[in-house]
N, C-alpha and C positions, 0 to 999 in steps of 0.2 A: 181591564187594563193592566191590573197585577201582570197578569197571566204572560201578556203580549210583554213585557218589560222584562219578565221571566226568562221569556222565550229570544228575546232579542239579546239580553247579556249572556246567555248559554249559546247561541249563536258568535258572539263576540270573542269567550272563551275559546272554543273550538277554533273560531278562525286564529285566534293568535297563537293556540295549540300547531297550528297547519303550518302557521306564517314561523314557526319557531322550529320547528322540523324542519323547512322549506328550508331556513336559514342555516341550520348545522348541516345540512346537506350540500348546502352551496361552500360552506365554511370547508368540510371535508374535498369537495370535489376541485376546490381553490387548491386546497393541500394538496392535493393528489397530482394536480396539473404543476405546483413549485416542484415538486420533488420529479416532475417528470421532465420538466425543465432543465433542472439542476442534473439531472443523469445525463439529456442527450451533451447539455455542454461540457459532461465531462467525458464522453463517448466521441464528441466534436474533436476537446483538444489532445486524448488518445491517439486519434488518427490522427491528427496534423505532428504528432510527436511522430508516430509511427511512417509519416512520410518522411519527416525530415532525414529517420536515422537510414531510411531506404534508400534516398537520395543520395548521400554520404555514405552508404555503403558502396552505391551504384559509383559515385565519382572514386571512392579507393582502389576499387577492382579496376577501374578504366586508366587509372593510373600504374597500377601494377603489371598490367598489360600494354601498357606504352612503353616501362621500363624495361621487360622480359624484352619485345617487338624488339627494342633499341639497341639491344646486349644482344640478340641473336642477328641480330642487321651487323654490327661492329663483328661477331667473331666472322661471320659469314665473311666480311670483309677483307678480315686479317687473314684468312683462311686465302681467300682468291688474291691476294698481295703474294703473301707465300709464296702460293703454287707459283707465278707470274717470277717471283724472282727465281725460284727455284729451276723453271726451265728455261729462264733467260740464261742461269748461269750455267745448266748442261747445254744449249745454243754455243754461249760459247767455248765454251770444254773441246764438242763436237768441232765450231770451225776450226780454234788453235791445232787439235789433234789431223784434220783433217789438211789445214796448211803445212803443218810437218811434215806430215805422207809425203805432200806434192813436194815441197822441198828437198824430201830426203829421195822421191822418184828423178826429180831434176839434176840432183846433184849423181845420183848414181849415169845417168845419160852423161 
């Protein structure tokens, strides 16, 4: 009966030897899953940083490209006013010049 009492507390040992391995393994592979945790949510909020300043970059340029569009819309503008007054007032240069002519062919008749 020794013998089996022997055999069953060295049985006991073992297992809580197993059951205490079992447990630093789990303790570690806990650890290993926090720390793997803790990366992606900082890999998470990387890219939500990295979208934001994307986003606001993307709305800077679309703004800068509204302002350029606008200022080339306006010179264009001022540009076709110009020309517009510029041969409205050779239009009339040409009639005044050209009702002289007639005048001055009228008055020689």
């Amino acid at each position: 009966m020794r013998i089996r009492s022997l055999s069953i507390a060295a049985a006991a040992v073992l297992a809580l030897g197993a059951a205490a391995c079992t447990q630093a393994e789990q303790n570690k592979a806990e650890a290993d899953a926090s720390a793997a945790a803790a990366d992606a949510t900082a890999a998470a909020e990387h890219a939500g940083d990295a979208a934001a300043t994307a986003v606001d970059s993307a709305a800077d340029a679309t703004a800068a490209v509204a302002t350029d569009a606008a200022a080339a819309t306006s010179n264009a503008a001022d540009k076709a006013g110009a020309a517009i007054k510029d041969g409205a007032v050779d239009a009339a240069a040409a009639t005044e010049k050209a009702a002289a002519d007639a005048r001055a062919k009228l008055e020689k008749n």
